[in-house]
Predicted model as a PDB file, atoms N, CA, C, CB and O in Angstrom, pLDDT in the B-factor column:
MODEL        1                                                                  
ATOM      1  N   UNK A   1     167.771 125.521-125.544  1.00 54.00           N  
ATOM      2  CA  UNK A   1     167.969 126.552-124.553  1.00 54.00           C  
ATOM      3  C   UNK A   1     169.368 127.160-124.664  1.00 54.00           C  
ATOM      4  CB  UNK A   1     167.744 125.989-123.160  1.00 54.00           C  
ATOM      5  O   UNK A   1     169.771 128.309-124.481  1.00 54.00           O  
ATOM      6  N   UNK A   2     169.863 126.244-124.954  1.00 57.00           N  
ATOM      7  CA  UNK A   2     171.870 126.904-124.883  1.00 57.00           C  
ATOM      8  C   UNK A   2     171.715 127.769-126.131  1.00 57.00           C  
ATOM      9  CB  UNK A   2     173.610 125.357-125.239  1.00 57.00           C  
ATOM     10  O   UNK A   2     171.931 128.959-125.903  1.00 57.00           O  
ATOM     11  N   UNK A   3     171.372 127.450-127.485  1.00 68.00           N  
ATOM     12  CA  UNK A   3     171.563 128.104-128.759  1.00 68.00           C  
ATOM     13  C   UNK A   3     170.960 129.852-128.192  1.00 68.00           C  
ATOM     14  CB  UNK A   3     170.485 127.147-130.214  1.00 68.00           C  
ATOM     15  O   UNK A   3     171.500 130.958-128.199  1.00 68.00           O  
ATOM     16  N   UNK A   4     169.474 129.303-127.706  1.00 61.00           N  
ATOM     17  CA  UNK A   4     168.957 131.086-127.175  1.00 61.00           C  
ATOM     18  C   UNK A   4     169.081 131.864-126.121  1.00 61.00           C  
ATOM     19  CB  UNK A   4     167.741 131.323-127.079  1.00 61.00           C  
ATOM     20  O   UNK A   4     168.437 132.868-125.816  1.00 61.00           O  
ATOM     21  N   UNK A   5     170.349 131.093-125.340  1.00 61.00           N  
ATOM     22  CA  UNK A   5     171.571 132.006-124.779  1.00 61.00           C  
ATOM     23  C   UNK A   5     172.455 132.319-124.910  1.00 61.00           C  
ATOM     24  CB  UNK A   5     171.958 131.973-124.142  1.00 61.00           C  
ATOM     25  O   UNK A   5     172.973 133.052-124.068  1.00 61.00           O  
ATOM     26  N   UNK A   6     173.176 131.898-126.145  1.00 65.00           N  
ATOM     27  CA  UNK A   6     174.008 132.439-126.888  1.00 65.00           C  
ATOM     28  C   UNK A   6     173.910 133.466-128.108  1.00 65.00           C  
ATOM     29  CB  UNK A   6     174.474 131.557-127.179  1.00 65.00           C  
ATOM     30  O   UNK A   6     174.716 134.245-128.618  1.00 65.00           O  
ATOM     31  N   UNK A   7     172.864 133.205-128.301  1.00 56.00           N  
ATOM     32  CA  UNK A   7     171.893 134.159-128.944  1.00 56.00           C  
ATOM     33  C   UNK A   7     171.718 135.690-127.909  1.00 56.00           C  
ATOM     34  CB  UNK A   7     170.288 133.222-129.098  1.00 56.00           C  
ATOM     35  O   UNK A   7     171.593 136.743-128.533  1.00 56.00           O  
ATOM     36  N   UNK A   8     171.718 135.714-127.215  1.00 57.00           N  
ATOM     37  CA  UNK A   8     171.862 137.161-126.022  1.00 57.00           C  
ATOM     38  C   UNK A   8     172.935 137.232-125.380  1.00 57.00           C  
ATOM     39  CB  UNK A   8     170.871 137.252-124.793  1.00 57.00           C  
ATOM     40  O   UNK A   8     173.109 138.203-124.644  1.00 57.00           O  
ATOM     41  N   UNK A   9     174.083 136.060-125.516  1.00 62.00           N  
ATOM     42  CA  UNK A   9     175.111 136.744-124.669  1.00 62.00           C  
ATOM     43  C   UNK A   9     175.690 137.445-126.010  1.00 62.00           C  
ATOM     44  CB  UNK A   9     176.262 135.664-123.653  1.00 62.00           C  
ATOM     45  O   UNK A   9     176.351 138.442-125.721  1.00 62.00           O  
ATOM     46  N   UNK A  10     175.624 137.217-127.244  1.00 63.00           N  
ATOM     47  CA  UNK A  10     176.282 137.884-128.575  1.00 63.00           C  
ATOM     48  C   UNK A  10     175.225 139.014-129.256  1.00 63.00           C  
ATOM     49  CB  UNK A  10     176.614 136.571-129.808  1.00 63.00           C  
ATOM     50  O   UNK A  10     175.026 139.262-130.445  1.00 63.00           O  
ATOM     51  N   UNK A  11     174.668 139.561-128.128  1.00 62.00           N  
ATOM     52  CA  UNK A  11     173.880 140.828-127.909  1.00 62.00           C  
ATOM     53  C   UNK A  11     172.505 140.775-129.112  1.00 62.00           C  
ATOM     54  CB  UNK A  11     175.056 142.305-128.174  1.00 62.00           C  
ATOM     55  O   UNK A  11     172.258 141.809-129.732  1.00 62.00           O  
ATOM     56  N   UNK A  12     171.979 139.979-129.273  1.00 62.00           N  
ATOM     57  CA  UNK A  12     171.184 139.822-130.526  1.00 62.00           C  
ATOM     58  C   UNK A  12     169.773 139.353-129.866  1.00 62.00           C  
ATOM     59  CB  UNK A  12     171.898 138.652-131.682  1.00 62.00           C  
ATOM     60  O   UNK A  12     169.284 138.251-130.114  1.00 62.00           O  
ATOM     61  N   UNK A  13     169.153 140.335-128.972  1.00 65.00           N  
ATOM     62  CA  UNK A  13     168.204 140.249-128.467  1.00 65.00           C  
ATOM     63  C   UNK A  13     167.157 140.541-129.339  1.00 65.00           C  
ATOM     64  CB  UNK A  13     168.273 140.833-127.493  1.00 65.00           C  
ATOM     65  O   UNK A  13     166.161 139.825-129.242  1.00 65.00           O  
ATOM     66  N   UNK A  14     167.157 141.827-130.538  1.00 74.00           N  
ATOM     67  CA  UNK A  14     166.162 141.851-131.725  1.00 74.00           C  
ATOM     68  C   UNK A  14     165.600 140.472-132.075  1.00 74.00           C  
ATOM     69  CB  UNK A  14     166.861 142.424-133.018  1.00 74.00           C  
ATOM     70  O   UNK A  14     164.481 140.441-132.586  1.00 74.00           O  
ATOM     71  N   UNK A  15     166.162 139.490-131.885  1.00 66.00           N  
ATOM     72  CA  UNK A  15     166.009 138.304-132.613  1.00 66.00           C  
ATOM     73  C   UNK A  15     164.899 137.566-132.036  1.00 66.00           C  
ATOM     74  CB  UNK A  15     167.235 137.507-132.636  1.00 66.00           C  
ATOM     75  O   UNK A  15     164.039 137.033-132.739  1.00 66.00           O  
ATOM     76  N   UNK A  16     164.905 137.517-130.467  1.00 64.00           N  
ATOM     77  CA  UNK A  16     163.559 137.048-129.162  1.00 64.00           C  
ATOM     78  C   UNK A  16     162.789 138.365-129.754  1.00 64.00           C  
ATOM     79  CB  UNK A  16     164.050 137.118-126.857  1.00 64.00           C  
ATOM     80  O   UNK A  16     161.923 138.027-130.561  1.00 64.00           O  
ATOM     81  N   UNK A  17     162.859 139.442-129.608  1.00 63.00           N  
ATOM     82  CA  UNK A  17     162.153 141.077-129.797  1.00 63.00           C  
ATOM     83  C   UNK A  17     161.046 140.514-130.750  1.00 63.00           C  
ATOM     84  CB  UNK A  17     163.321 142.581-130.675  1.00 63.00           C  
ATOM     85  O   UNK A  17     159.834 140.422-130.558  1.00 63.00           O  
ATOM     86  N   UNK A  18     161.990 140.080-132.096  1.00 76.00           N  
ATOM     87  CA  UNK A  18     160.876 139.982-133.378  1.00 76.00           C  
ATOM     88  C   UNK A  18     160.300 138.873-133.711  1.00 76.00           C  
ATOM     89  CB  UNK A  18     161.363 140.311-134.614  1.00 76.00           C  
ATOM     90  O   UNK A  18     159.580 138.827-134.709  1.00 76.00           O  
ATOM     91  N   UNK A  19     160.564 137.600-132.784  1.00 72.00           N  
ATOM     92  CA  UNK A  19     159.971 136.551-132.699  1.00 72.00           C  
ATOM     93  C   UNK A  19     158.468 136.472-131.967  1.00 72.00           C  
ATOM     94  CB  UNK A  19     160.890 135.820-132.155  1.00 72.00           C  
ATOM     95  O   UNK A  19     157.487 135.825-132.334  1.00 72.00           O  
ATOM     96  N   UNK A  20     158.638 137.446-130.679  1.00 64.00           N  
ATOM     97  CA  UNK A  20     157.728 137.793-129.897  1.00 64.00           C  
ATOM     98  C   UNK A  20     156.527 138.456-130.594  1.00 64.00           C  
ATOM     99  CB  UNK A  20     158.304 138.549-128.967  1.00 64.00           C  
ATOM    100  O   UNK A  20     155.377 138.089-130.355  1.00 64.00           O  
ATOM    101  N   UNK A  21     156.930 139.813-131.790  1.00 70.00           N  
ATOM    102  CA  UNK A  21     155.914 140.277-132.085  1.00 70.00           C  
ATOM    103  C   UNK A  21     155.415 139.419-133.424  1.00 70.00           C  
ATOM    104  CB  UNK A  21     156.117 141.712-132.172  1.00 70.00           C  
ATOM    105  O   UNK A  21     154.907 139.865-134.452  1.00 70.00           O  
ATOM    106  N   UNK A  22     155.588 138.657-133.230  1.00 77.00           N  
ATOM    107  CA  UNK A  22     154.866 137.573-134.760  1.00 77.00           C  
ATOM    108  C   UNK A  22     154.173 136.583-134.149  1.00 77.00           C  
ATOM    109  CB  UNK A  22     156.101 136.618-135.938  1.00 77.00           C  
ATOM    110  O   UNK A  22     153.603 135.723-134.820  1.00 77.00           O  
ATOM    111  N   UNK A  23     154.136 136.591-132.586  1.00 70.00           N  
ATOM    112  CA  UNK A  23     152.983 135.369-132.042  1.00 70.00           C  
ATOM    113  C   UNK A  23     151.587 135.895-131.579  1.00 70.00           C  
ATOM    114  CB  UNK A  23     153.579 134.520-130.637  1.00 70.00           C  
ATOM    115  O   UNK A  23     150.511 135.299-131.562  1.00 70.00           O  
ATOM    116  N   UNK A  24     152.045 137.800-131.025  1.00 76.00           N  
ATOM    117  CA  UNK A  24     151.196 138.390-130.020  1.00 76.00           C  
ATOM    118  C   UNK A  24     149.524 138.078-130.471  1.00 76.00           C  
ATOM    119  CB  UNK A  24     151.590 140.096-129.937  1.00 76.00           C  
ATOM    120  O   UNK A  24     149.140 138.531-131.549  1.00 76.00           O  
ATOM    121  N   UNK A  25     148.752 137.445-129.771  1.00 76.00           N  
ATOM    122  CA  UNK A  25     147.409 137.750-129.848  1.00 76.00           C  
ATOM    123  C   UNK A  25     146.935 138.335-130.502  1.00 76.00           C  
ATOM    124  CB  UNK A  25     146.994 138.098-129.164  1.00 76.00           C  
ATOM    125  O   UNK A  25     146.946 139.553-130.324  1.00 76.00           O  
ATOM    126  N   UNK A  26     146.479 137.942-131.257  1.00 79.00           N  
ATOM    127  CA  UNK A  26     145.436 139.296-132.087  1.00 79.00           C  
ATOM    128  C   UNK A  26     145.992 140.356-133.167  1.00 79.00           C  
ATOM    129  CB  UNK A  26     144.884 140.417-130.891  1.00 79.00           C  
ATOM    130  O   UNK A  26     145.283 141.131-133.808  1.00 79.00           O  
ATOM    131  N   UNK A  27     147.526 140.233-133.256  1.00 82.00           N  
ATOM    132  CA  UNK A  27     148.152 141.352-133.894  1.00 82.00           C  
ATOM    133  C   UNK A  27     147.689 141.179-135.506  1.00 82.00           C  
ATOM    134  CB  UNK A  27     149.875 141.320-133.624  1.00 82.00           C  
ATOM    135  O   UNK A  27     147.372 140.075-135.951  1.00 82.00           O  
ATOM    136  N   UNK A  28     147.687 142.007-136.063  1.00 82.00           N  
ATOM    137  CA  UNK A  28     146.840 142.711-137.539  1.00 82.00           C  
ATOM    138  C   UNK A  28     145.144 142.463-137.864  1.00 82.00           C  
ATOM    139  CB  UNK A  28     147.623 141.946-139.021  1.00 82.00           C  
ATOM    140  O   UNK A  28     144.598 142.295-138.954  1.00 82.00           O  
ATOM    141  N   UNK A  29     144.523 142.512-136.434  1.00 90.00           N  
ATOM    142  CA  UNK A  29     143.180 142.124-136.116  1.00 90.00           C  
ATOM    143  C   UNK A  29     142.274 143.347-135.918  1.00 90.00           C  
ATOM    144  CB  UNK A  29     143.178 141.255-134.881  1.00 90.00           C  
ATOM    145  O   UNK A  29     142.710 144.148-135.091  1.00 90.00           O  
ATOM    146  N   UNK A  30     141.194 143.638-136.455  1.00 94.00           N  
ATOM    147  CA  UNK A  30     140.162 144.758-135.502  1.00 94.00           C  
ATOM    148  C   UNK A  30     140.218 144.028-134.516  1.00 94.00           C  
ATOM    149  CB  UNK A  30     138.498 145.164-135.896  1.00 94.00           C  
ATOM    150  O   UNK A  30     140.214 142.800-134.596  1.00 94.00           O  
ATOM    151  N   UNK A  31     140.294 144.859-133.149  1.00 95.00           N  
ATOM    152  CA  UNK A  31     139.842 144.488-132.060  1.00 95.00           C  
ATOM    153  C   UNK A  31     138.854 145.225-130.924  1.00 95.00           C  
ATOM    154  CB  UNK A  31     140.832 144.206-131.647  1.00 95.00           C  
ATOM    155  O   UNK A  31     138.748 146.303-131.509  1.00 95.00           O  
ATOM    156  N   UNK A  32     138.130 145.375-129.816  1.00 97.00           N  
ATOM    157  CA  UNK A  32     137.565 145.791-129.349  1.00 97.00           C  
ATOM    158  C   UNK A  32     138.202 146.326-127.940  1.00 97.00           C  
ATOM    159  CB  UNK A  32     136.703 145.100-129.515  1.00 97.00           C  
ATOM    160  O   UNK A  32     138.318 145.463-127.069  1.00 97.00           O  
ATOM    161  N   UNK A  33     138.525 147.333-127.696  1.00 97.00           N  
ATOM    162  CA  UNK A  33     139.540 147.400-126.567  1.00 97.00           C  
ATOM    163  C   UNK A  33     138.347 148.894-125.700  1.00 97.00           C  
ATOM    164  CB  UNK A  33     141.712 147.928-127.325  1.00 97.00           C  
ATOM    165  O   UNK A  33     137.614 149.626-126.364  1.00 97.00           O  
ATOM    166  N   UNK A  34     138.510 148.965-124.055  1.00 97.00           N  
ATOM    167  CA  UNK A  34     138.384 149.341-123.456  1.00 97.00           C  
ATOM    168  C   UNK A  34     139.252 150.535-123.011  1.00 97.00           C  
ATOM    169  CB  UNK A  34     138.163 148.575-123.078  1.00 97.00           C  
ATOM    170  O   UNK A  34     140.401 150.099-122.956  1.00 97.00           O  
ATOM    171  N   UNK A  35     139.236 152.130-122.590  1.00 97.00           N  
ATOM    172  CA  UNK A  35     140.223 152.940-121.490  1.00 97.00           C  
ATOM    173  C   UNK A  35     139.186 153.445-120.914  1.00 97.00           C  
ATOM    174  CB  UNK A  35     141.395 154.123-121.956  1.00 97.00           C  
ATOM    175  O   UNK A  35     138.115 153.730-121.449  1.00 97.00           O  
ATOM    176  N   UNK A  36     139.595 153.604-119.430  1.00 96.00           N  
ATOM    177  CA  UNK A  36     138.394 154.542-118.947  1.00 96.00           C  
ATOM    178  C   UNK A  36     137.165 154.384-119.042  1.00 96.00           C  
ATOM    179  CB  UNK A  36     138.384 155.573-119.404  1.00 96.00           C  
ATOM    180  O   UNK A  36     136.390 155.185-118.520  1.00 96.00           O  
ATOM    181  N   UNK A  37     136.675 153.128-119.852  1.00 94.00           N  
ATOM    182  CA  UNK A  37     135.223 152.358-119.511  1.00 94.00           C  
ATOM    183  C   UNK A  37     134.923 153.274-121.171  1.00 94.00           C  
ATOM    184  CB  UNK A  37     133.997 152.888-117.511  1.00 94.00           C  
ATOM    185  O   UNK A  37     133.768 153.685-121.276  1.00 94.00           O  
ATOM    186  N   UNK A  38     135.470 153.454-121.875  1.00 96.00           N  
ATOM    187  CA  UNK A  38     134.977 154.239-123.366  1.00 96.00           C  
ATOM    188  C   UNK A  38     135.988 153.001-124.369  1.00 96.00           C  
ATOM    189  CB  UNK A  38     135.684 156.522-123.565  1.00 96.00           C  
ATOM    190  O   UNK A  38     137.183 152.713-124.427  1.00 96.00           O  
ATOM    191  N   UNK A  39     134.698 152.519-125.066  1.00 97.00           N  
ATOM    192  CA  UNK A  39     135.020 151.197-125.797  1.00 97.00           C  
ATOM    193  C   UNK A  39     135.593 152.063-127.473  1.00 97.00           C  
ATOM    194  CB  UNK A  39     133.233 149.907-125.911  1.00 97.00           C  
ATOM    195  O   UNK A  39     135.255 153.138-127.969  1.00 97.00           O  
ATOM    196  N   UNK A  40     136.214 151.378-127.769  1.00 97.00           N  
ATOM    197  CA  UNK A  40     137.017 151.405-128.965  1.00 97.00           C  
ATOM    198  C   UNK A  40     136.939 150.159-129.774  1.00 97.00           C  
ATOM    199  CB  UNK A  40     138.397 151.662-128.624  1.00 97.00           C  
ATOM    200  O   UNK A  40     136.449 149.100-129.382  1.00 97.00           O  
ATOM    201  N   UNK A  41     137.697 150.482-131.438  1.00 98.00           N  
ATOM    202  CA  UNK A  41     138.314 149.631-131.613  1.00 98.00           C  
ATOM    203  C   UNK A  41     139.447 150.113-132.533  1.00 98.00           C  
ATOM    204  CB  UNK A  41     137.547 148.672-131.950  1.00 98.00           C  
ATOM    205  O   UNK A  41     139.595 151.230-133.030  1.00 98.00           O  
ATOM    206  N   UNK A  42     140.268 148.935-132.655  1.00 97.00           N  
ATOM    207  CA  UNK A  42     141.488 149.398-132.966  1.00 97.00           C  
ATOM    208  C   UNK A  42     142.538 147.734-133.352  1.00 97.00           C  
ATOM    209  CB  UNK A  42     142.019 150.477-131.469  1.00 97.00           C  
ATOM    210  O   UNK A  42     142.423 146.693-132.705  1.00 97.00           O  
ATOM    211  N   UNK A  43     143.272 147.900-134.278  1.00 96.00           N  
ATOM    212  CA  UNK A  43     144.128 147.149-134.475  1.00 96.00           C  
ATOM    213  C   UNK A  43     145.289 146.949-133.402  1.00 96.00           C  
ATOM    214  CB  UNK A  43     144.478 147.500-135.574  1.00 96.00           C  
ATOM    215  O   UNK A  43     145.459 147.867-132.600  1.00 96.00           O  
ATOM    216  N   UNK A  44     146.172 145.726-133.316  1.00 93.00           N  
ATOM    217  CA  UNK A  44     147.194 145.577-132.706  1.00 93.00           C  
ATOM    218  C   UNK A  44     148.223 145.548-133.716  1.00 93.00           C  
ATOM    219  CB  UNK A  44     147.122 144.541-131.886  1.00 93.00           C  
ATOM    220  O   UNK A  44     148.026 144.920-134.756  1.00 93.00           O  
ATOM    221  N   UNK A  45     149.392 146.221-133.493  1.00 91.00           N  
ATOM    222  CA  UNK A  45     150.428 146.194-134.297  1.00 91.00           C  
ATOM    223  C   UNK A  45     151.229 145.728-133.374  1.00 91.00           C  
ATOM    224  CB  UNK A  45     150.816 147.364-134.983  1.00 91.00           C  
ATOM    225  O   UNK A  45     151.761 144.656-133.666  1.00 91.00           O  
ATOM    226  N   UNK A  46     151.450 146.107-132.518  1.00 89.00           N  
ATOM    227  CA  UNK A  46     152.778 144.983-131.712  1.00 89.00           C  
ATOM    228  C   UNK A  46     152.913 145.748-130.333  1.00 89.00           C  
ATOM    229  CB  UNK A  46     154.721 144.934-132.681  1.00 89.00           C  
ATOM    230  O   UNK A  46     152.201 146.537-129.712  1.00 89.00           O  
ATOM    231  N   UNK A  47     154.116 145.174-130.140  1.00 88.00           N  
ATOM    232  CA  UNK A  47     154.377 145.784-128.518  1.00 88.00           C  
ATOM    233  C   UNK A  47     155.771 146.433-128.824  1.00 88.00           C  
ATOM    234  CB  UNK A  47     154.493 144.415-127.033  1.00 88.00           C  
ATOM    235  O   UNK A  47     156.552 145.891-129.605  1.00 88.00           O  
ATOM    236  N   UNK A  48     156.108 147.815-128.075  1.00 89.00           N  
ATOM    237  CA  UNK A  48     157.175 148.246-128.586  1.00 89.00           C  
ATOM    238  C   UNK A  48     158.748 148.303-127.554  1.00 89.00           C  
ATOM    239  CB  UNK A  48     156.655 149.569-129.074  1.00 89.00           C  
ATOM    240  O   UNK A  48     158.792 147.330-126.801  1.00 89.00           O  
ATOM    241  N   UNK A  49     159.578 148.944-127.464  1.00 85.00           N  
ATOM    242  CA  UNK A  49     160.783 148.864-126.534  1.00 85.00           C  
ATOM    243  C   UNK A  49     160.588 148.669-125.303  1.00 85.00           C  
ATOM    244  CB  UNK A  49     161.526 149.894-126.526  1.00 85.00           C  
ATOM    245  O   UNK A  49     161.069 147.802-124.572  1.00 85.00           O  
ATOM    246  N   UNK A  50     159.581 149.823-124.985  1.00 92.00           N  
ATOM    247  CA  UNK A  50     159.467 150.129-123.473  1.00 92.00           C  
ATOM    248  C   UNK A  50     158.208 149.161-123.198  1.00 92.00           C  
ATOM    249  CB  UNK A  50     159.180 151.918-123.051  1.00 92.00           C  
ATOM    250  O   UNK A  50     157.640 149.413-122.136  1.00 92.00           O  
ATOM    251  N   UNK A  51     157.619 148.020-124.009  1.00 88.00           N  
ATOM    252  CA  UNK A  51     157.009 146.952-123.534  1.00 88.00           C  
ATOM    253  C   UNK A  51     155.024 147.582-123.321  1.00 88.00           C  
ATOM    254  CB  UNK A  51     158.042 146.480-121.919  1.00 88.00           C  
ATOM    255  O   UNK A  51     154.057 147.165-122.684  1.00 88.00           O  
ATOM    256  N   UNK A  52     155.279 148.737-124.261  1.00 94.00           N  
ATOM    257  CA  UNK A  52     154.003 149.467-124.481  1.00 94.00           C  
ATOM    258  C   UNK A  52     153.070 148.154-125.270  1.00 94.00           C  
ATOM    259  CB  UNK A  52     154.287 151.060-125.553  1.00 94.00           C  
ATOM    260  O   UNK A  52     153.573 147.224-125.902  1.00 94.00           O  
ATOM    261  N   UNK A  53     151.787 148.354-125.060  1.00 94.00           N  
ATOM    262  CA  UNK A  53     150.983 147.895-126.344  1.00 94.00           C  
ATOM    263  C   UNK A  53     151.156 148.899-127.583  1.00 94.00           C  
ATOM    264  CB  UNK A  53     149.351 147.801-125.979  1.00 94.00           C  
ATOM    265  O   UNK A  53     151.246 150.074-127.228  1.00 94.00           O  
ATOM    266  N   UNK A  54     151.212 148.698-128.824  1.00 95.00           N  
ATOM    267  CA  UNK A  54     150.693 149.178-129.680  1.00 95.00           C  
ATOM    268  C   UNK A  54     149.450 149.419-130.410  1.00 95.00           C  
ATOM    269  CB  UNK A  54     151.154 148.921-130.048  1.00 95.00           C  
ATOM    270  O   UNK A  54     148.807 148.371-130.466  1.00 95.00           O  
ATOM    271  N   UNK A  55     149.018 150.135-130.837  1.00 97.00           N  
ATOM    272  CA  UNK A  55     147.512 150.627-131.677  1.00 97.00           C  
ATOM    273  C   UNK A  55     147.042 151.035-132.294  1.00 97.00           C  
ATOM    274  CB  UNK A  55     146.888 150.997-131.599  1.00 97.00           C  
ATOM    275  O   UNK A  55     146.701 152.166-131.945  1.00 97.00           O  
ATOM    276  N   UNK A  56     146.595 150.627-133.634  1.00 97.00           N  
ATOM    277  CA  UNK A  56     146.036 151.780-134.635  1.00 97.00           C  
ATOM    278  C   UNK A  56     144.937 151.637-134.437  1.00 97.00           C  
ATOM    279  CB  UNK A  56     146.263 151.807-136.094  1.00 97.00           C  
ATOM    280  O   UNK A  56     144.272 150.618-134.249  1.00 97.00           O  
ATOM    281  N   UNK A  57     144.533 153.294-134.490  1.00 97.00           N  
ATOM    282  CA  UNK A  57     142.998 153.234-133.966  1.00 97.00           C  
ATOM    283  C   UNK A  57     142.081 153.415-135.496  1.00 97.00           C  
ATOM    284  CB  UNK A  57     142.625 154.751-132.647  1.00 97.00           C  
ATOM    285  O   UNK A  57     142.643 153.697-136.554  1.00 97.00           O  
ATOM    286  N   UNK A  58     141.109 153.272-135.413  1.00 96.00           N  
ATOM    287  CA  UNK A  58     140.414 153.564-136.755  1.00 96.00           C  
ATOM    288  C   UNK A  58     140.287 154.752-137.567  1.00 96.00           C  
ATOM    289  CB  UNK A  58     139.297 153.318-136.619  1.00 96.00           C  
ATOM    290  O   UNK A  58     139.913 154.635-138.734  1.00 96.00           O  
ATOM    291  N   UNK A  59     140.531 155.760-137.128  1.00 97.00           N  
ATOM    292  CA  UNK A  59     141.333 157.249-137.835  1.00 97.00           C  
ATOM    293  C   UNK A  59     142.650 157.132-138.175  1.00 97.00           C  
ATOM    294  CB  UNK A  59     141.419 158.541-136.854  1.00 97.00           C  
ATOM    295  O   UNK A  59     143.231 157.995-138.833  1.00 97.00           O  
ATOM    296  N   UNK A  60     143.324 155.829-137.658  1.00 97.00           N  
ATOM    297  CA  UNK A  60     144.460 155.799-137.888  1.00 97.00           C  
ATOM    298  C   UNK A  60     145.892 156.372-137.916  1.00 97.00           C  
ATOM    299  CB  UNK A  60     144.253 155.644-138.407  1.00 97.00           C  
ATOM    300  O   UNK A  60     146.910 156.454-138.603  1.00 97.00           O  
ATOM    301  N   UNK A  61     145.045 156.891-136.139  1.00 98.00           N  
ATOM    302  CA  UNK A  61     145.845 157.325-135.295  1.00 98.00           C  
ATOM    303  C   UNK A  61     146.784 155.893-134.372  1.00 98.00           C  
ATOM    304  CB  UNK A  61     144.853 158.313-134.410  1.00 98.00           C  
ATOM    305  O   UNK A  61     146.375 154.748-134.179  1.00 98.00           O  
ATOM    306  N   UNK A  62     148.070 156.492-133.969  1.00 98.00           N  
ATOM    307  CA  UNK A  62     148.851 155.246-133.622  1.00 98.00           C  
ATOM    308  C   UNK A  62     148.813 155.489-131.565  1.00 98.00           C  
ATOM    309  CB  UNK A  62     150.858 155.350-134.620  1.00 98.00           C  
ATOM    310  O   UNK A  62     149.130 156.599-131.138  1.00 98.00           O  
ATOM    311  N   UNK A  63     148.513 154.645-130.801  1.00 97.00           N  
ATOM    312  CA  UNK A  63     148.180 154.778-129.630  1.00 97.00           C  
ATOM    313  C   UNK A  63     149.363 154.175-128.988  1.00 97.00           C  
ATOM    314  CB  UNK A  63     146.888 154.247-129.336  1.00 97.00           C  
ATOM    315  O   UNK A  63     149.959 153.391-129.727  1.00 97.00           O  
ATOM    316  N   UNK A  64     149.982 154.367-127.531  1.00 98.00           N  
ATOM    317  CA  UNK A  64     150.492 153.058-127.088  1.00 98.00           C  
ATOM    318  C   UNK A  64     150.200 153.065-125.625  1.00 98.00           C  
ATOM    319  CB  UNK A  64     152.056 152.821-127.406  1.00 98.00           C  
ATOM    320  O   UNK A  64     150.091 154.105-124.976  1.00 98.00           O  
ATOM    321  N   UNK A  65     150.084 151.920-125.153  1.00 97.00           N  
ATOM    322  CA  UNK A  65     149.252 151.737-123.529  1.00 97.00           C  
ATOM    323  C   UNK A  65     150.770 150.840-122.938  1.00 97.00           C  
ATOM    324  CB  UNK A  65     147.174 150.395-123.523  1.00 97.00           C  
ATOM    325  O   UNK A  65     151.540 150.081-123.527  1.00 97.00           O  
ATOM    326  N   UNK A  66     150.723 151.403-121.391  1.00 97.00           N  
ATOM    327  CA  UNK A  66     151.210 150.722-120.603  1.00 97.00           C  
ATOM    328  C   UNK A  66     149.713 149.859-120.361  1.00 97.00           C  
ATOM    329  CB  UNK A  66     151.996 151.559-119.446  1.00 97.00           C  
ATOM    330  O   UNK A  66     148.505 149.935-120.589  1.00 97.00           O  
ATOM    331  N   UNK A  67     151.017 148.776-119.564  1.00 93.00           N  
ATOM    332  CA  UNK A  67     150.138 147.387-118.629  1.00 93.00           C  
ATOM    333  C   UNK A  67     149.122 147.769-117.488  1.00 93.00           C  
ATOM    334  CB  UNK A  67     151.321 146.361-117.696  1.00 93.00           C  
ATOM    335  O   UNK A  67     149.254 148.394-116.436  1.00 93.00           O  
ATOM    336  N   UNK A  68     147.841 147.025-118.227  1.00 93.00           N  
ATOM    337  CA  UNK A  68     146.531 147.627-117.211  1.00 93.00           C  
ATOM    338  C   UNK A  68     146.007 148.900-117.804  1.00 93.00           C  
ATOM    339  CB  UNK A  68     147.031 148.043-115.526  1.00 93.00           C  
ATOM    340  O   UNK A  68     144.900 149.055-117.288  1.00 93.00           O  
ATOM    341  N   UNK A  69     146.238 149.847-118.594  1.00 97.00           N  
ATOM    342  CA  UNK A  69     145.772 150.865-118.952  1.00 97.00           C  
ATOM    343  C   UNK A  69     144.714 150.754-120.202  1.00 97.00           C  
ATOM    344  CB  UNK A  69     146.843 151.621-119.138  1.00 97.00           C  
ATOM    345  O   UNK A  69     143.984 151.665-120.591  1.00 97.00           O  
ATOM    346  N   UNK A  70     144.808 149.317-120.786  1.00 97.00           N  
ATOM    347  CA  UNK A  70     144.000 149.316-121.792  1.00 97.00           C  
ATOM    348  C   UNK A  70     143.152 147.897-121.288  1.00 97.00           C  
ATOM    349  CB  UNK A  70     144.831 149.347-123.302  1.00 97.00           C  
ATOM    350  O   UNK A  70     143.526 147.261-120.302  1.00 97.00           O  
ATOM    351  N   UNK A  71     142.369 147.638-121.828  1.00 96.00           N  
ATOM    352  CA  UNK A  71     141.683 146.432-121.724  1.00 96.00           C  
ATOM    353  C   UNK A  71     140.797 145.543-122.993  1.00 96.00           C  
ATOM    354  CB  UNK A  71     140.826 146.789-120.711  1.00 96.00           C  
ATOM    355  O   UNK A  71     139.735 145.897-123.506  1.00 96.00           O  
ATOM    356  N   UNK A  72     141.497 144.453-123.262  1.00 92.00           N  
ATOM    357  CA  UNK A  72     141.071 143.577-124.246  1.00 92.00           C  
ATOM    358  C   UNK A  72     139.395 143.196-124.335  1.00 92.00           C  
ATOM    359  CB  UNK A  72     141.909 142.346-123.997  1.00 92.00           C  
ATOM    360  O   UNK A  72     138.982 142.451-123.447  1.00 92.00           O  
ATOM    361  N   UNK A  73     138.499 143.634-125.279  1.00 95.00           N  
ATOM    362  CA  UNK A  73     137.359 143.115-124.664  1.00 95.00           C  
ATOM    363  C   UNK A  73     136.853 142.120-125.900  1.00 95.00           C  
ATOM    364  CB  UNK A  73     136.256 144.361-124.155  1.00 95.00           C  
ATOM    365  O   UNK A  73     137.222 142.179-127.073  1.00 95.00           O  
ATOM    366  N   UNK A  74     135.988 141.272-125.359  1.00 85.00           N  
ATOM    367  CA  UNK A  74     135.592 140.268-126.067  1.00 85.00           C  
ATOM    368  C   UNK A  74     134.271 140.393-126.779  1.00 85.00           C  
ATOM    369  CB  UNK A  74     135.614 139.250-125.282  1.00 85.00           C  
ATOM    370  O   UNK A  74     133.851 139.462-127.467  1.00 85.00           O  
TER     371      UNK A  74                                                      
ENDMDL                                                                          
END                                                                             
């Protein structure tokens, strides 16, 4: 715990940032995702600054969702 607060008081927060996007669920997966009740699917690439989801959709177009706006489906 001390090492990965010293780790952010010496401003090196990229470091939690890019640790985070190498665990996320599902990331480099087809997945099946929900907006507005119109099913998709689409890859996860990560989560970005402002804590968006990321998305490539299958045209391979790049999407990004705030929290609650998208929905994971199984």
């Amino acid at each position: 715990m001390e090492s990965q607060l010293k780790i952010l008081e010496n401003g090196h927060l990229n470091v939690f940032f890019e640790a985070y996007q190498r665990i996320i669920f599902g990331r480099e997966r087809r997945l099946k995702f929900s907006v507005n009740s119109k099913e998709f699917y689409a890859t996860i690439v990560g989560v970005n600054i402002k804590g968006q989801l990321v998305l490539v959709l299958e045209n391979g177009d790049i999407k990004t969702f705030n929290n609650k706006e998208v929905k994971f489906l199984l």
